[in-house]
Every structure is written in structure tokens, then in C-alpha cells.
N, C-alpha and C positions, 0 to 999 in steps of 0.2 A: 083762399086758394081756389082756384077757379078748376070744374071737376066735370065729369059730362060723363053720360051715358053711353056716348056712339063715337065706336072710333072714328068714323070716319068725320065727324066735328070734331075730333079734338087733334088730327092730323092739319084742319083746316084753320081751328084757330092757330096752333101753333105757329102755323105758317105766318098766316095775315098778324099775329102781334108780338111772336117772339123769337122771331128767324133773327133779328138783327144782335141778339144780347149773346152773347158769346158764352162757351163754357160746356159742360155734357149736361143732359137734361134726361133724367129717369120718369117714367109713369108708374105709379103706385097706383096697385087696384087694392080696392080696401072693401071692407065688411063695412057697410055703413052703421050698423045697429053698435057697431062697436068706440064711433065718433062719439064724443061726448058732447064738443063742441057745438057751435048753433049752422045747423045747413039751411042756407035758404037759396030756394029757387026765385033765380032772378031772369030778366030778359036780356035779349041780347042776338039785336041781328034775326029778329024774329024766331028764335029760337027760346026755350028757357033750360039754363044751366042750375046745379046746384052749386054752390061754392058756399067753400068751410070757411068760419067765420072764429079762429081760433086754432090752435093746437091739435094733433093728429095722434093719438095713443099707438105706439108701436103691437097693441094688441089688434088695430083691426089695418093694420096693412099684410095683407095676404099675398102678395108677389110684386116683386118689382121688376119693371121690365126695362130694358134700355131703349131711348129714342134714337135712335140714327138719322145722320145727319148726311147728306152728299159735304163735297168741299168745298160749294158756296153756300152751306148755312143753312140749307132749304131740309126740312126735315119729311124723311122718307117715311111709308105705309110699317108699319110696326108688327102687324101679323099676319 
């Protein structure tokens, strides 16, 4: 699962790699200490992202927010 610090990349990926794939798309903000899974920060776009490497424990997702989306797909600023 591909996870990022700053909203303002993850408005940006969303755009550039999953504007196309149809469906509602929520953002889970999570306690990370509470992943059990393996997080590695990887690169990307001269950036580095964490991405979970495994399963998500419903103990460390602490709110879920909705993505919004315009009506061609293009997904809007979130907060």
C-alpha cells in the first residue's frame, strides 16, 4: 500500500496514477507504531514514500477520511 506523509503528494500521486481506476477511494490515516506489517521507505519521483508491505490492523487506523473526486475522475484537495 503506498502511504505518504504530505498531503499535498498524495493529492498529486493520486492524480498522476489513479485518476483512471474508477470506484470511491477513502484515505486512512493510521498510528504507524500500531502496523505490524513491514513499512519501507522507498523512492519515487525523487521523493521517498513509505508503503506497507502487508496487512493493516484495524487497531491503528485512527480516521478515515473520503477522497473526493470532480466528475471527470480528477481527485480534489481533501482538507
Amino acid at each position: 500500500m503506498h502511504c505518504t506523509q504530505e498531503p499535498e503528494r498524495l493529492l498529486w500521486v493520486a492524480n498522476q496514477f489513479y485518476q483512471q481506476i474508477s470506484g470511491d477511494f477513502v484515505i486512512l490515516c493510521l498510528e504507524t507504531v500500531q502496523v505490524q506489517a513491514e513499512i519501507r521507505w522507498e523512492a519515487a519521483d525523487g521523493h521517498r514514500f513509505p508503503h506497507i508491505y502487508g496487512p493493516i490492523e484495524l487497531a491503528a487506523v485512527v480516521d478515515v477520511l473520503p477522497f473526493p473526486r470532480n466528475p471527470n475522475g480528477q481527485f480534489l484537495p481533501f482538507i
